[in-house]
C-alpha positions in Angstrom: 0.0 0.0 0.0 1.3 3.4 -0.9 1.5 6.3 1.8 -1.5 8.4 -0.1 -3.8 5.1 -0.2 -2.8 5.2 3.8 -4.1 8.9 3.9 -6.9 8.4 2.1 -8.0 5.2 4.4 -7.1 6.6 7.4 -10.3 7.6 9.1 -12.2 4.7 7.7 -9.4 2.9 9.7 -9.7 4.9 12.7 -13.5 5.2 13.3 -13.7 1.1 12.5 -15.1 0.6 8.9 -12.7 -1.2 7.3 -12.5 -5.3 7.2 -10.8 -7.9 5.5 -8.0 -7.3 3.4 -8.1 -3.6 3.5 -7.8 -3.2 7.4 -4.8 -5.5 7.4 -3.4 -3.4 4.8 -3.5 -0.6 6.4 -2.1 -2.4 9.6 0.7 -3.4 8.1 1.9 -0.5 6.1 1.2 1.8 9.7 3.9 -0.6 11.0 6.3 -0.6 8.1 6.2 3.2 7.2 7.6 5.6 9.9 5.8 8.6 7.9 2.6 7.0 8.3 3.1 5.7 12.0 4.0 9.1 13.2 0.6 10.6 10.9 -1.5 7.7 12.6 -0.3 8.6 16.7 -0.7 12.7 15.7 -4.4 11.9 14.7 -5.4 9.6 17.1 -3.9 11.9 20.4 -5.6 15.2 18.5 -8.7 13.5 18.6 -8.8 12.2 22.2 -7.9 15.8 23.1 -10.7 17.1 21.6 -13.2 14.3 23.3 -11.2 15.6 26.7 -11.6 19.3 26.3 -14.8 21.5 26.5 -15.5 23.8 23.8 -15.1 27.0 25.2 -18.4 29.5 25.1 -19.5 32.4 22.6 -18.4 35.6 23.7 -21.2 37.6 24.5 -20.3 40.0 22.6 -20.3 37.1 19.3 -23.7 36.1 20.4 -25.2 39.6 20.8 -23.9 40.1 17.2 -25.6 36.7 15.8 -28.6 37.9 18.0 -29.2 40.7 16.4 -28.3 40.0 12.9 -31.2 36.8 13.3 -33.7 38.5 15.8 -34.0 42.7 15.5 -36.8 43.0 17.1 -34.9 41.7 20.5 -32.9 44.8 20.2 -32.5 47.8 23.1 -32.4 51.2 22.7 -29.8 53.8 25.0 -32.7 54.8 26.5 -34.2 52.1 27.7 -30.8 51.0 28.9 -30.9 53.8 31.4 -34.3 53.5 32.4 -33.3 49.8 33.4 -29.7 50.7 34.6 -31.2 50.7 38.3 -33.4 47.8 38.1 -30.3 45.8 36.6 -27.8 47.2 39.7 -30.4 45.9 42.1 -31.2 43.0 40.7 -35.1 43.3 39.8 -34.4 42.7 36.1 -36.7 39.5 34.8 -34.4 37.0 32.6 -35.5 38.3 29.2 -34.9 41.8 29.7 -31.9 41.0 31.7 -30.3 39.3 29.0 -31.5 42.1 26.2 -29.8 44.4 28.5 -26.4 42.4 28.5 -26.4 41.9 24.8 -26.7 45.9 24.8 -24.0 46.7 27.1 -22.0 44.0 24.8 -22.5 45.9 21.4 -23.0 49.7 22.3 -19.5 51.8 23.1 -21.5 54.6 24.9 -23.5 52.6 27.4 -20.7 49.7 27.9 -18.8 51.9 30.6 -22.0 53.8 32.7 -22.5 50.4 34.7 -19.1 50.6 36.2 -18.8 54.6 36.6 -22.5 54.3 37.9 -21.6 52.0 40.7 -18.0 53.9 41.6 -20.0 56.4 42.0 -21.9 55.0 44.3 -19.6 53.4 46.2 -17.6 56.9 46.4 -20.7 58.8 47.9 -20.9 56.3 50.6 -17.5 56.4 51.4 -17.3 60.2 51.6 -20.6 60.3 54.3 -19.0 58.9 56.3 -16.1 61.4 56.2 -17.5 64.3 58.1 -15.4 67.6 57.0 -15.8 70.9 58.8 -17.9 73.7 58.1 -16.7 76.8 57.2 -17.5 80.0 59.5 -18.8 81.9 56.2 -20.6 79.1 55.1 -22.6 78.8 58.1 -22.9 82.4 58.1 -24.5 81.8 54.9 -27.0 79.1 55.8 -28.4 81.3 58.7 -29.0 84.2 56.4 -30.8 82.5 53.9 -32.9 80.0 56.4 -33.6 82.9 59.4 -32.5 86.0 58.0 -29.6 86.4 60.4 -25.9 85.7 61.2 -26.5 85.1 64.9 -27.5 81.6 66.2 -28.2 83.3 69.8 -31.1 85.7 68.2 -33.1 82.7 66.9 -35.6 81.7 69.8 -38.0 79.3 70.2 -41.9 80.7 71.0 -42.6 81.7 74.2 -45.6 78.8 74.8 -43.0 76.7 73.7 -40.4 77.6 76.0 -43.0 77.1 78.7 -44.2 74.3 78.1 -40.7 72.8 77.9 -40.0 73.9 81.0 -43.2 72.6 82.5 -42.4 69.6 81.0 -39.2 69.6 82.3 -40.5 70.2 86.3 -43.0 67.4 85.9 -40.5 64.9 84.5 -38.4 65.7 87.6 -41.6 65.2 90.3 -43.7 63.2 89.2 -41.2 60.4 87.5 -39.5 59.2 90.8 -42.9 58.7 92.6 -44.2 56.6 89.1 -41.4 54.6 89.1 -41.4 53.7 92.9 -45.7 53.2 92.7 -44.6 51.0 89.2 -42.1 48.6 91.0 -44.7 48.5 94.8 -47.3 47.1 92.1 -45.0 44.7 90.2 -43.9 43.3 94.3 -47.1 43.4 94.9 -48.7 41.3 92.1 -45.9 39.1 92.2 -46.0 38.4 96.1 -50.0 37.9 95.2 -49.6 35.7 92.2 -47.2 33.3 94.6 -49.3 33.5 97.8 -52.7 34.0 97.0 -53.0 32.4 93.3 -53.8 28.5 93.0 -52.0 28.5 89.9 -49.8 31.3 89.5 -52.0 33.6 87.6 -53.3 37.0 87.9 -56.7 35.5 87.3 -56.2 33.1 90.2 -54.9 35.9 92.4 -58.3 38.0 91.5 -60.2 35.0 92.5 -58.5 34.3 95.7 -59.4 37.7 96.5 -62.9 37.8 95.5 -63.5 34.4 97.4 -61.9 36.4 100.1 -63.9 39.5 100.2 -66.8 37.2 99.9 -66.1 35.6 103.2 -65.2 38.3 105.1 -68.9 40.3 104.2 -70.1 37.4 105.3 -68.4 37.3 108.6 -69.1 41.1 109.0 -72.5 40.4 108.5 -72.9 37.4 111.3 -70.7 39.4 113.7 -73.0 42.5 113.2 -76.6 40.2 114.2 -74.8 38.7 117.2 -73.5 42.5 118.3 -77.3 43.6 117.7 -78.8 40.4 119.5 -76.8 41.4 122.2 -77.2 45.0 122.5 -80.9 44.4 121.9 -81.9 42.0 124.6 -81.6 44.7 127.6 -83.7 47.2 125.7 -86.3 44.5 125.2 -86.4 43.8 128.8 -86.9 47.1 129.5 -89.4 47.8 127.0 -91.2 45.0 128.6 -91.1 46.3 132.3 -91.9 49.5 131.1 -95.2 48.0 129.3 -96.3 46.2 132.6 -98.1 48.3 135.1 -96.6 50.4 137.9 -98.5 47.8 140.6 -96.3 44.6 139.0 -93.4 46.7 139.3 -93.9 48.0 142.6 -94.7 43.9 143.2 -91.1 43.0 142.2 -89.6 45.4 144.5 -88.3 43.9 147.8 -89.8 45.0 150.7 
């Protein structure tokens, strides 16, 4: 077999659909021909290497360019790129506009840079509040004119009502907040002490029953201590109702002699 037989068998031979006479050709003239061998191990390793590897992915830019040579109508304007520029920053972008708004970024020059200057922008505003620099005497001077039509912060007073009631407020925070707070913590001891004495089950509603059962039994008491102290009272002024009813003869009867 000549070497350009070989070549033109060879990926017959490789992928398997040669038999017979023609596979053991090619067999033997791989083996005898150095040219060949060498042509035979190149192919076979470049085509392992490419079962191995991954093709790599379009570019977006490539498929923004096959996108919108096939589908137009799928196309953004600059406009609408800003409009969505904040949507897209936070996030709230839905899958097809997000990816119409990649493919634009992709193609257009103008708008592929405001993303980035957008968010360093951003970023540089938030890292200058917190970098407090001093006001300038003629610059505050300023401010006061403009807001109160004067240069003096001591001229500027509050109403007088105002300035009243602040001070009322201020006497009645200093009275009447200690005595809240000690009447605030008597009650909590005191509802705590009842809710652990007087409650069957540890409950305020236990502790109001325990003293409504209570009250109950004491006006009760009350009452049978009051008929006993009126039986009582009562029986001598009965007695003498009695003798004074009879007639003066009984009584003078009863006297010893």
């Amino acid at each position: 077999m000549l070497c350009v037989e070989f070549e033109d068998r060879l990926t017959d031979y490789l992928e398997g659909l040669l038999d017979g006479e023609a596979l053991r050709a090619c067999a033997e003239h791989a083996l005898r021909c150095p040219v060949c061998h060498d042509l035979l191990s190149e192919v076979k390793n470049t085509l392992q290497a490419c079962r191995n590897s991954t093709p790599p992915r379009p570019s977006v830019s490539l498929e923004a360019r096959i996108l919108m040579q096939t589908a137009p109508e799928t196309a953004m304007t600059c406009d609408e790129f800003e409009n969505h520029l904040t949507d897209y920053l936070d996030g709230f972008l839905p899958a097809p506009l997000y990816h119409r708004w990649e493919r634009h970024a992709a193609l257009c020059d103008h708008c592929t840079n405001l993303p980035g200057e957008v968010v360093r922008s951003i970023g540089a505003c938030y890292s200058y509040i917190s970098e407090e620099l001093p006001m300038s005497a003629s610059l505050h001077a300023r401010i006061l004119q403009a807001t109160l039509g004067t240069t003096e912060a001591a001229e500027v007073r509050a109403p007088l009502t105002s300035r009243l009631a602040a001070m009322v407020r201020g006497w009645l925070d200093e009275i009447v907040t200690p005595q809240l707070a000690t009447v605030a913590t008597m009650l909590l001891v005191a509802v705590l002490v009842g809710t652990s004495t007087l409650s069957e089950d540890g409950s305020i509603g236990g502790m109001y029953r325990a003293l409504a059962s209570s009250a109950g039994r004491g006006a009760a008491i009350s009452g049978n201590f009051k008929r006993v102290t009126g039986n009582l009272v009562g029986e001598p002024a009965s007695n003498n109702q009695q003798n004074n009813g009879q007639p003066a003869s009984q009584n003078r009867e009863r006297q010893p002699e």
